[in-house]
N, CA, C and O atoms as a GROMACS GRO file, in nm:
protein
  460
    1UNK      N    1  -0.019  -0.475  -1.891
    1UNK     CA    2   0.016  -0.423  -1.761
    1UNK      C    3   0.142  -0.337  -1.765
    1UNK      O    4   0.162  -0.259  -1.671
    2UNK      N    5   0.230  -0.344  -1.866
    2UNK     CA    6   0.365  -0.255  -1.856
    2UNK      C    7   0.297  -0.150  -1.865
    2UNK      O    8   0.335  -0.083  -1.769
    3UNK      N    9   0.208  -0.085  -1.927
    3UNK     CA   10   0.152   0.064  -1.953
    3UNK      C   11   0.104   0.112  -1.849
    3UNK      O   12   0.123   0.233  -1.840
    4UNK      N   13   0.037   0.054  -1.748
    4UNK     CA   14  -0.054   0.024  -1.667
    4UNK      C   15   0.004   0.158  -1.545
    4UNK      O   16   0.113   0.124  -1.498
    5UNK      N   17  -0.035   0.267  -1.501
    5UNK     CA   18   0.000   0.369  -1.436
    5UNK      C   19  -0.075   0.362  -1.304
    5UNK      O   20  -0.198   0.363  -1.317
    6UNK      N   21  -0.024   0.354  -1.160
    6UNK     CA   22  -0.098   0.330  -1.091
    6UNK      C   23  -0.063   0.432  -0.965
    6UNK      O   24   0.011   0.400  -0.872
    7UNK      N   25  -0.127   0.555  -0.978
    7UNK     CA   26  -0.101   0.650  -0.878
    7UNK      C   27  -0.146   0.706  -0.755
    7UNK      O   28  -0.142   0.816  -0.700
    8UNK      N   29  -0.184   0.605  -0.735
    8UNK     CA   30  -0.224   0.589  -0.597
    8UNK      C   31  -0.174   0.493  -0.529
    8UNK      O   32  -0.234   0.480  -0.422
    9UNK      N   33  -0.078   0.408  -0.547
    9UNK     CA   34  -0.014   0.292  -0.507
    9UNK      C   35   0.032   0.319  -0.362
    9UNK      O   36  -0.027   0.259  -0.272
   10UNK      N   37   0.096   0.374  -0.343
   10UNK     CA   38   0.158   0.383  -0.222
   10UNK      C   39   0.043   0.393  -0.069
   10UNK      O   40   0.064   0.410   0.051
   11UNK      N   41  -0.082   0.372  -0.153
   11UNK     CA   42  -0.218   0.460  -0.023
   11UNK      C   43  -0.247   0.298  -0.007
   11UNK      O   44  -0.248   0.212  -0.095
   12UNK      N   45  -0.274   0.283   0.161
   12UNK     CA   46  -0.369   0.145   0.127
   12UNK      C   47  -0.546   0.227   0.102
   12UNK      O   48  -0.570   0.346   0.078
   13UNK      N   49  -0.650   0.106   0.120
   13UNK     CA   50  -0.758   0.083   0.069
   13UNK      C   51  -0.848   0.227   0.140
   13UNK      O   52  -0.916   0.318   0.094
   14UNK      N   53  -0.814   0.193   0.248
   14UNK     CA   54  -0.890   0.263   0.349
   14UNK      C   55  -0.858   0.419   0.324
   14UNK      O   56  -0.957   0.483   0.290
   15UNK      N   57  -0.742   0.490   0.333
   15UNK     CA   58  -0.710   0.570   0.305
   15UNK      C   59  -0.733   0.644   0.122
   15UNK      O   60  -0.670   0.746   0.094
   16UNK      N   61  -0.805   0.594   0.039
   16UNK     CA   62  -0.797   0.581  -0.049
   16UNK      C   63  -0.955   0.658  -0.028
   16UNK      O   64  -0.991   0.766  -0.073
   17UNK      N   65  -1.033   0.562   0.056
   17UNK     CA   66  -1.202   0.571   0.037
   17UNK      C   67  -1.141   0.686   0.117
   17UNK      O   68  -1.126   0.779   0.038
   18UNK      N   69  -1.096   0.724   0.248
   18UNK     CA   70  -1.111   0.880   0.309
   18UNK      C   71  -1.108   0.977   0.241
   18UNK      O   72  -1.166   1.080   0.273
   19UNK      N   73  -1.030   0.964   0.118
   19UNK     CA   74  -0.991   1.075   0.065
   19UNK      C   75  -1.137   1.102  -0.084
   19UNK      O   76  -1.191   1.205  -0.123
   20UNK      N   77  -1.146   1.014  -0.110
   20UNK     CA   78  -1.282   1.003  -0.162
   20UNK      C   79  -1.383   1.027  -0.122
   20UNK      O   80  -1.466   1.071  -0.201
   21UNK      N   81  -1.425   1.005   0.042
   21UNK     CA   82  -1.539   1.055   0.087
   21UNK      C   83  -1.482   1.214   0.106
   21UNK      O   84  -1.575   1.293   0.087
   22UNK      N   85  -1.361   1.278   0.137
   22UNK     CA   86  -1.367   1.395   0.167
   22UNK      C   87  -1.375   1.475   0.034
   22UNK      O   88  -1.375   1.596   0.055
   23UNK      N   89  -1.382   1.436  -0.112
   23UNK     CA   90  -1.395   1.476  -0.221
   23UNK      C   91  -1.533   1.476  -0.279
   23UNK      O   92  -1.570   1.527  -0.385
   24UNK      N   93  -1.590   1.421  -0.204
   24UNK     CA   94  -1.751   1.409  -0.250
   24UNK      C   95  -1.740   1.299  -0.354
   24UNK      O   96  -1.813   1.333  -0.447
   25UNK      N   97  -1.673   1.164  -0.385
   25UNK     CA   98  -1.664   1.142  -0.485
   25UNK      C   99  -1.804   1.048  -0.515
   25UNK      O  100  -1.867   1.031  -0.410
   26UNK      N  101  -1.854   0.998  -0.611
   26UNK     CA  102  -1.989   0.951  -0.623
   26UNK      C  103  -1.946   0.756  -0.592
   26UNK      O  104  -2.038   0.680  -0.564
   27UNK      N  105  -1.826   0.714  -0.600
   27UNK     CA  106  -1.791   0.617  -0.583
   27UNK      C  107  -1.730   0.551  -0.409
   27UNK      O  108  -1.708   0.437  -0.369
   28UNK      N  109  -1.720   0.682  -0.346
   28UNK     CA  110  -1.697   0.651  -0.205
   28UNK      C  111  -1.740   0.566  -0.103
   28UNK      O  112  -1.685   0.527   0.000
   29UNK      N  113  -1.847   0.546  -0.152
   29UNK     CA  114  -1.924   0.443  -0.081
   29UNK      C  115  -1.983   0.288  -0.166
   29UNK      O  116  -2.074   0.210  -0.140
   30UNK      N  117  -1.887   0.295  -0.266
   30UNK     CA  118  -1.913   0.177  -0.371
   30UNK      C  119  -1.883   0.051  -0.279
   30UNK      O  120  -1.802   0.046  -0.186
   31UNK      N  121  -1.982  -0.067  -0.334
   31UNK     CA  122  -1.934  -0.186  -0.231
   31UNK      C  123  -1.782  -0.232  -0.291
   31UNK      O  124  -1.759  -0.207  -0.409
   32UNK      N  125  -1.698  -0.289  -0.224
   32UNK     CA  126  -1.549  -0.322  -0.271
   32UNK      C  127  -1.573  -0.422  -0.384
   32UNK      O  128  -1.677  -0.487  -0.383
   33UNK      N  129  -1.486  -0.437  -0.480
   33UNK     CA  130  -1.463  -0.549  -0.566
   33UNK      C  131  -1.354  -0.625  -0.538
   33UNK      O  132  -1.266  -0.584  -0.462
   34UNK      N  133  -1.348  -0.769  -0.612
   34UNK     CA  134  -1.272  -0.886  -0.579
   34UNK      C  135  -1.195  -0.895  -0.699
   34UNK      O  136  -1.082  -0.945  -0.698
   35UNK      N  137  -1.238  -0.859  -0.782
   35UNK     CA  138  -1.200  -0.832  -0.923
   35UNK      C  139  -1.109  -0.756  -0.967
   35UNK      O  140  -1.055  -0.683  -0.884
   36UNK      N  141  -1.066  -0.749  -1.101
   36UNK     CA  142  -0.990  -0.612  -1.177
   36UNK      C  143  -1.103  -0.586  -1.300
   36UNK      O  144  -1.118  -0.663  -1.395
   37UNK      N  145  -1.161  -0.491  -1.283
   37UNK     CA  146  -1.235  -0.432  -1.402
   37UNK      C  147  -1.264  -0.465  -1.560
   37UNK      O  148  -1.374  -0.474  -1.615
   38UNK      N  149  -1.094  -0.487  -1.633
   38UNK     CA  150  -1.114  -0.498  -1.755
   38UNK      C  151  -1.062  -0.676  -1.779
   38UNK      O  152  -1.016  -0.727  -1.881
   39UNK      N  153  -1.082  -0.722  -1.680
   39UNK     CA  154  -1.071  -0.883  -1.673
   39UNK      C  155  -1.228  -0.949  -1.726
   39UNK      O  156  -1.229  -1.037  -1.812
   40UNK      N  157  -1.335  -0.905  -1.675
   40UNK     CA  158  -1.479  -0.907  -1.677
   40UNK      C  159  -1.505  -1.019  -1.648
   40UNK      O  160  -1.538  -1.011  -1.530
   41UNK      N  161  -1.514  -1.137  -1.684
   41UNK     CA  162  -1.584  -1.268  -1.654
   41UNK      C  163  -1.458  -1.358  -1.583
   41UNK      O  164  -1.457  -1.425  -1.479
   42UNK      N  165  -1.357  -1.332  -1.681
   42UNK     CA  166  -1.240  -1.392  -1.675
   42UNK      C  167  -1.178  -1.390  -1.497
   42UNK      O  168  -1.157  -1.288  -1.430
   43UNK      N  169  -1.157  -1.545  -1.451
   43UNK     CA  170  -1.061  -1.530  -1.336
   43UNK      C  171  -0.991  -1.471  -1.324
   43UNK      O  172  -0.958  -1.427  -1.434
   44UNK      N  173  -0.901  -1.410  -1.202
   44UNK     CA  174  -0.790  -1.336  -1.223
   44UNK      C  175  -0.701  -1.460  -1.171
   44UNK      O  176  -0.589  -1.443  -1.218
   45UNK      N  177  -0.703  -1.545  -1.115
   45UNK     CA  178  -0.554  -1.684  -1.142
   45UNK      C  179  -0.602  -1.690  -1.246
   45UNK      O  180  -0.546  -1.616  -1.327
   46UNK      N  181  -0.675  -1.739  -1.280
   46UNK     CA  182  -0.700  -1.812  -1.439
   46UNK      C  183  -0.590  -1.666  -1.545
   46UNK      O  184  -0.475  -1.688  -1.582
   47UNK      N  185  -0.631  -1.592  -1.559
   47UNK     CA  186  -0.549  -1.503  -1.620
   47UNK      C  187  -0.440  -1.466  -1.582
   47UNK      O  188  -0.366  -1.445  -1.678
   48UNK      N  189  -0.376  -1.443  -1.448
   48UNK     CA  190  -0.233  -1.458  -1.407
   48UNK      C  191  -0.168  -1.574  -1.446
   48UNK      O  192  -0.051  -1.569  -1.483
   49UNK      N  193  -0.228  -1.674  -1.442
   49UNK     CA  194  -0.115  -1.847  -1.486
   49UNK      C  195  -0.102  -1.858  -1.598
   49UNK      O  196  -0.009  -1.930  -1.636
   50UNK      N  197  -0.189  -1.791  -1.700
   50UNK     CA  198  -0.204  -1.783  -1.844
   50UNK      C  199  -0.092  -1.665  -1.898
   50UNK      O  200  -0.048  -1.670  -2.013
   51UNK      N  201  -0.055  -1.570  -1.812
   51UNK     CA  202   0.084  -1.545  -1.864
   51UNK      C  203   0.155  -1.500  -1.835
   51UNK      O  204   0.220  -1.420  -1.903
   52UNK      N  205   0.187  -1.548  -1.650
   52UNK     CA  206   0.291  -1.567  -1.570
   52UNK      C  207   0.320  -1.732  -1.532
   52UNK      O  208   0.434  -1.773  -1.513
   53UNK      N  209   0.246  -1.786  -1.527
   53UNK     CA  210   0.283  -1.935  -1.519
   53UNK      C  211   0.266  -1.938  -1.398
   53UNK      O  212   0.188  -1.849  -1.367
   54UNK      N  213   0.309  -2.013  -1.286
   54UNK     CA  214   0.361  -2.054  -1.113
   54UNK      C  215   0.495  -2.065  -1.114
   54UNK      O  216   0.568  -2.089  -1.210
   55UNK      N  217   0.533  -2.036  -0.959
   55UNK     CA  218   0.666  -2.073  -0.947
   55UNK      C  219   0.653  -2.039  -0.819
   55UNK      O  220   0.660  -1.929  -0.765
   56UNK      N  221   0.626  -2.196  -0.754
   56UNK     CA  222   0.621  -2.210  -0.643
   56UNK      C  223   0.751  -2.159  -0.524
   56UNK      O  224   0.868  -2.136  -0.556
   57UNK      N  225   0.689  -2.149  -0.376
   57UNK     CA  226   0.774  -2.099  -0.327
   57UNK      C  227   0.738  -2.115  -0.183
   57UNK      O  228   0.617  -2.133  -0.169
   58UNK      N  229   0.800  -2.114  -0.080
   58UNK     CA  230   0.760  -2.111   0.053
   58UNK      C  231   0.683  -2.029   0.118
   58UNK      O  232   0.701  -1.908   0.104
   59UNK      N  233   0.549  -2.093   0.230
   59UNK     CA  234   0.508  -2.017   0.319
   59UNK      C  235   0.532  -2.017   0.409
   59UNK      O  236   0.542  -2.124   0.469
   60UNK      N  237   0.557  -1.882   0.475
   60UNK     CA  238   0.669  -1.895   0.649
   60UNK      C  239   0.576  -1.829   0.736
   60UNK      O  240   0.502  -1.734   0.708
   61UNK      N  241   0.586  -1.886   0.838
   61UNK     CA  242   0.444  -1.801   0.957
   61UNK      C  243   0.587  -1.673   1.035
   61UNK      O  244   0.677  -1.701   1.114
   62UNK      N  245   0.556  -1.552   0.978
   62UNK     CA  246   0.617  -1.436   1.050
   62UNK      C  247   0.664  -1.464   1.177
   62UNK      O  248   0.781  -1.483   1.209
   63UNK      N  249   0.586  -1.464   1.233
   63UNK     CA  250   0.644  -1.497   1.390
   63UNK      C  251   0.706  -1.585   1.446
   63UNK      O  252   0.766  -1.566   1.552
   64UNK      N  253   0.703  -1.676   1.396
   64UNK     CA  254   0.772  -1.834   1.410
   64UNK      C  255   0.914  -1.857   1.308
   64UNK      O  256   1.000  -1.927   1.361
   65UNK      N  257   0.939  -1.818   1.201
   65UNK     CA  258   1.000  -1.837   1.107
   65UNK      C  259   0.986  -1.939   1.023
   65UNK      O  260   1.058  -1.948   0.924
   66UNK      N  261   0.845  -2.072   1.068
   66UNK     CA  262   0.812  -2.184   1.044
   66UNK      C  263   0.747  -2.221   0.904
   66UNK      O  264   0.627  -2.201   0.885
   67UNK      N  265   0.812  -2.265   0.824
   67UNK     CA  266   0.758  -2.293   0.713
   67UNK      C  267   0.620  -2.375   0.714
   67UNK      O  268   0.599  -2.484   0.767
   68UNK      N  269   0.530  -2.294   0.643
   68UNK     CA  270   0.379  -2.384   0.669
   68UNK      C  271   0.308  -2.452   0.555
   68UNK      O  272   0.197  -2.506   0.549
   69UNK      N  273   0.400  -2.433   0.469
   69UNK     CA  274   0.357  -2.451   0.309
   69UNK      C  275   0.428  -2.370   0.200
   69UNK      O  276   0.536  -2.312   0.205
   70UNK      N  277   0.325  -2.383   0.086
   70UNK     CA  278   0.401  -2.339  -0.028
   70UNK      C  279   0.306  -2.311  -0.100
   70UNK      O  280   0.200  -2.371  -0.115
   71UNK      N  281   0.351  -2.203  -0.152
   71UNK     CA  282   0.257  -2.089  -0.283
   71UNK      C  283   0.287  -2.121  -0.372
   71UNK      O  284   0.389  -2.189  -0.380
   72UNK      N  285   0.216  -2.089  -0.480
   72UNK     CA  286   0.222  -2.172  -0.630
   72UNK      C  287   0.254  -1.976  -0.720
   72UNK      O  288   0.227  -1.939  -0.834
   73UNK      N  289   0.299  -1.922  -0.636
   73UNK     CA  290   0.352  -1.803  -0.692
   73UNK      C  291   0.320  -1.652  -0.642
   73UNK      O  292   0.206  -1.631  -0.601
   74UNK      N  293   0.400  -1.560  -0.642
   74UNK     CA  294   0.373  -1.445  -0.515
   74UNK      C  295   0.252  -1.358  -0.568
   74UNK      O  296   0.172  -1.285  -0.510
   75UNK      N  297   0.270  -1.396  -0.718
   75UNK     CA  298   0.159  -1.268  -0.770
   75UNK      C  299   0.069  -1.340  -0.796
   75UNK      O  300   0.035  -1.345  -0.914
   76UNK      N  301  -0.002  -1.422  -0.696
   76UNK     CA  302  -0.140  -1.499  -0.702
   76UNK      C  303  -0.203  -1.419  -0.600
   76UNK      O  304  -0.325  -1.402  -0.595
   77UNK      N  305  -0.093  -1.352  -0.490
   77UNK     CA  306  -0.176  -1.275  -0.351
   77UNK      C  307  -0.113  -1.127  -0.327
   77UNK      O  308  -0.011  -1.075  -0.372
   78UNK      N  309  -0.206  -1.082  -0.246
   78UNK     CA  310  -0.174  -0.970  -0.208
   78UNK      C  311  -0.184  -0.962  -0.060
   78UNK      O  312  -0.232  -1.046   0.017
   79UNK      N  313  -0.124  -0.831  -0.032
   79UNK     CA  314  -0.087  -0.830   0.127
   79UNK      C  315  -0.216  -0.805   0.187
   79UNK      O  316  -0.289  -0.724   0.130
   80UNK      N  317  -0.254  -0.861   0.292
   80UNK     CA  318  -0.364  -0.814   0.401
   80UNK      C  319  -0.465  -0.929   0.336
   80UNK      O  320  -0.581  -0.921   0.374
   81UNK      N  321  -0.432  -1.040   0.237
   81UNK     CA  322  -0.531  -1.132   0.206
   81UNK      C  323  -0.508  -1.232   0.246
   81UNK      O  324  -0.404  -1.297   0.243
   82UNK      N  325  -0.658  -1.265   0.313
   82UNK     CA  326  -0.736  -1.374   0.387
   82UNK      C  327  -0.776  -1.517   0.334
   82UNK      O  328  -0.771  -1.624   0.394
   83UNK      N  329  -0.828  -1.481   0.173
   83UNK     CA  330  -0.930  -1.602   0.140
   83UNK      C  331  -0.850  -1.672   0.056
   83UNK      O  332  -0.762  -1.612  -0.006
   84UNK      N  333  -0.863  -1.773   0.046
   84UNK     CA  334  -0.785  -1.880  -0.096
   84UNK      C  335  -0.645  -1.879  -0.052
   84UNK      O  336  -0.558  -1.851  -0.134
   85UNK      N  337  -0.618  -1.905   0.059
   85UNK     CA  338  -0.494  -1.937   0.126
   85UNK      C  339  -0.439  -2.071   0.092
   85UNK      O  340  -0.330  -2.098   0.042
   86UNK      N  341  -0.557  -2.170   0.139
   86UNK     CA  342  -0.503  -2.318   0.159
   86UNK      C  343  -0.484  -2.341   0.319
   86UNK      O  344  -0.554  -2.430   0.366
   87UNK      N  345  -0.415  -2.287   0.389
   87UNK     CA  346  -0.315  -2.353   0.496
   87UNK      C  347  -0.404  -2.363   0.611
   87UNK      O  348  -0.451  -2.262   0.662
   88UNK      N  349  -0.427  -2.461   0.647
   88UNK     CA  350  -0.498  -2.523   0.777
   88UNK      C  351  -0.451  -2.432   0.930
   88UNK      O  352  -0.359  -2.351   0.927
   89UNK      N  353  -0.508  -2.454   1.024
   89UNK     CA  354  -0.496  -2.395   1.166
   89UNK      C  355  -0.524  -2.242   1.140
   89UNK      O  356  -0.440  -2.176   1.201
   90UNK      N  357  -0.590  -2.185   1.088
   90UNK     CA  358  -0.564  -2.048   1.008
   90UNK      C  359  -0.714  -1.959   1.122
   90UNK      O  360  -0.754  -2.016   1.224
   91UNK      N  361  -0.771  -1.829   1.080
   91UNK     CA  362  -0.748  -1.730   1.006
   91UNK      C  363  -0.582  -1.714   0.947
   91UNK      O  364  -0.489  -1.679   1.019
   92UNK      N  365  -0.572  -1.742   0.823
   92UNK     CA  366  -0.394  -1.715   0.819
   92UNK      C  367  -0.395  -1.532   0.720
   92UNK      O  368  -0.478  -1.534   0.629
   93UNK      N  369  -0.315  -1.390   0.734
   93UNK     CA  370  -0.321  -1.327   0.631
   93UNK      C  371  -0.173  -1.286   0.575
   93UNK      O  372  -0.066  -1.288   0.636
   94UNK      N  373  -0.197  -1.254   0.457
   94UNK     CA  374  -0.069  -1.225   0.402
   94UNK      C  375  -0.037  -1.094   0.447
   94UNK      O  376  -0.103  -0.991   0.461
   95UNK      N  377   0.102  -1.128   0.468
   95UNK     CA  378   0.209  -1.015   0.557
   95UNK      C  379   0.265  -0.960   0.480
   95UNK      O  380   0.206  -0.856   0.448
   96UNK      N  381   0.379  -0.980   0.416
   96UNK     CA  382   0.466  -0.988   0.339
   96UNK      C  383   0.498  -1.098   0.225
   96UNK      O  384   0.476  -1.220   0.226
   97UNK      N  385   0.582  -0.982   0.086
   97UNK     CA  386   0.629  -1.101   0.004
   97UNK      C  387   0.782  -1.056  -0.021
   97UNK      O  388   0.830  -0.945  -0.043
   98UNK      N  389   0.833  -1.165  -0.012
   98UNK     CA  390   0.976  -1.136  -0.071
   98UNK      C  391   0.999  -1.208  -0.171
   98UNK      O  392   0.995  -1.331  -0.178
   99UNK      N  393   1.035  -1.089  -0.292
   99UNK     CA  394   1.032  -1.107  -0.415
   99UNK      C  395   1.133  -1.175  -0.481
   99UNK      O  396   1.123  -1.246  -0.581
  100UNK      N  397   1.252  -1.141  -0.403
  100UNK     CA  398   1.409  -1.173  -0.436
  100UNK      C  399   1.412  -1.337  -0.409
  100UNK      O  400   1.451  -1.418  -0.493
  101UNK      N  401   1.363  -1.372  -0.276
  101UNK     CA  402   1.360  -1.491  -0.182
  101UNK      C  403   1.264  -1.583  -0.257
  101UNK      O  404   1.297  -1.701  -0.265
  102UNK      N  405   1.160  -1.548  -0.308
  102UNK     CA  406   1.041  -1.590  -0.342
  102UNK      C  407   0.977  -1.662  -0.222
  102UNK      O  408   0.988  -1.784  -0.224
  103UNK      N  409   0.913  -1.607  -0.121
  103UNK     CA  410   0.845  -1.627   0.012
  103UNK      C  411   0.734  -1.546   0.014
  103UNK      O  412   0.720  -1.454  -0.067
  104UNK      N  413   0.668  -1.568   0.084
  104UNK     CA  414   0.532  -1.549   0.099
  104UNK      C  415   0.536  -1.555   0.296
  104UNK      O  416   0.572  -1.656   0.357
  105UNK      N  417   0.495  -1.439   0.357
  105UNK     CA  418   0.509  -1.431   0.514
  105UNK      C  419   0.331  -1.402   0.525
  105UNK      O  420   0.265  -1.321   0.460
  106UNK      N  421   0.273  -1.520   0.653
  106UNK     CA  422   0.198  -1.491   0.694
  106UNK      C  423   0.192  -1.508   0.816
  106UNK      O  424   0.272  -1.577   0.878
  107UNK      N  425   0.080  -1.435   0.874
  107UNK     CA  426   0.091  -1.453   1.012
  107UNK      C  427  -0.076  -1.420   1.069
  107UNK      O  428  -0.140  -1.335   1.007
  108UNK      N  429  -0.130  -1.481   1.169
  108UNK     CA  430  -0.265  -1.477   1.232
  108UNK      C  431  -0.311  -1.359   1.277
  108UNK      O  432  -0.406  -1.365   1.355
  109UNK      N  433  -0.269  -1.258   1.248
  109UNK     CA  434  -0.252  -1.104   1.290
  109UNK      C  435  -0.252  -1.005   1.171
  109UNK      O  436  -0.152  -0.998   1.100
  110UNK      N  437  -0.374  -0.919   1.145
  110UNK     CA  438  -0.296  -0.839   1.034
  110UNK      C  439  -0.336  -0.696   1.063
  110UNK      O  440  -0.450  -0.673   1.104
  111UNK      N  441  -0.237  -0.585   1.042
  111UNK     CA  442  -0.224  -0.507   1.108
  111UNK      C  443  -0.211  -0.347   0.973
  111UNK      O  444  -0.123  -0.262   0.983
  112UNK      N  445  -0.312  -0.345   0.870
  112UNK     CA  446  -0.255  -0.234   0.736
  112UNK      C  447  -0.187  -0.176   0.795
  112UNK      O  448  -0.073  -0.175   0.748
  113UNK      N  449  -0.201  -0.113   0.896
  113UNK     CA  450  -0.110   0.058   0.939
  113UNK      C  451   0.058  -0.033   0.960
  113UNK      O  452   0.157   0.038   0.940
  114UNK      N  453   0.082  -0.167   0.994
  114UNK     CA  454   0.256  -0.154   0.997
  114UNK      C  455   0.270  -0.275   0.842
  114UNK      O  456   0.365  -0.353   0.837
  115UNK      N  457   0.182  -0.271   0.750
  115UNK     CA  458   0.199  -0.392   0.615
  115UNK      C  459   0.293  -0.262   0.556
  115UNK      O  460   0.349  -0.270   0.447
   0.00000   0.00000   0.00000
């Protein structure tokens, strides 16, 4: 992953396929993946814990400031994700991560255009 060049980062998902459908691209209308490509069979926790480890950390509901739990590490999720949460009373999605803090912000609301 240090090599790993990713230039389109700054676009979310959606904006990504617009610009693809306005390119004619043959993949524009590909169904989404859950995956990373050159992982193939392999989990992606299963391969993140294998050589990042965990390092747990708090979950805070955005709006409340209320701690609701705890993540077993920030780079298990990504922002605007829904599934494999854990935390009860939910739809819950990921908001924010603070990297410095090691927190994890979610909240029942998710909104790409202000993530």
């Amino acid at each position: 992953m240090k090599k790993a060049i990713f230039p389109i980062g700054h676009h979310i998902k959606n904006e990504v396929r617009e610009i693809a459908e306005e390119e004619h691209l043959i993949n524009a209308k590909r169904k989404d993946s859950q995956g990373i490509c050159f992982l193939g069979q392999i989990n992606y926790n299963d391969y993140i814990r294998r050589y990042l480890g965990e390092k747990p950390g708090d979950v805070i509901e955005m709006e409340t400031g209320k701690r609701i739990g705890e993540h077993k590490g920030l780079w298990f999720h990504t922002i605007g994700q829904r599934k494999g949460l854990g935390f009860g009373g939910g739809p819950w999605f990921v908001i924010k991560k603070d990297v410095e803090n090691n927190i994890l912000y979610v909240s029942h609301g998710y909104d790409p255009q202000s993530a």
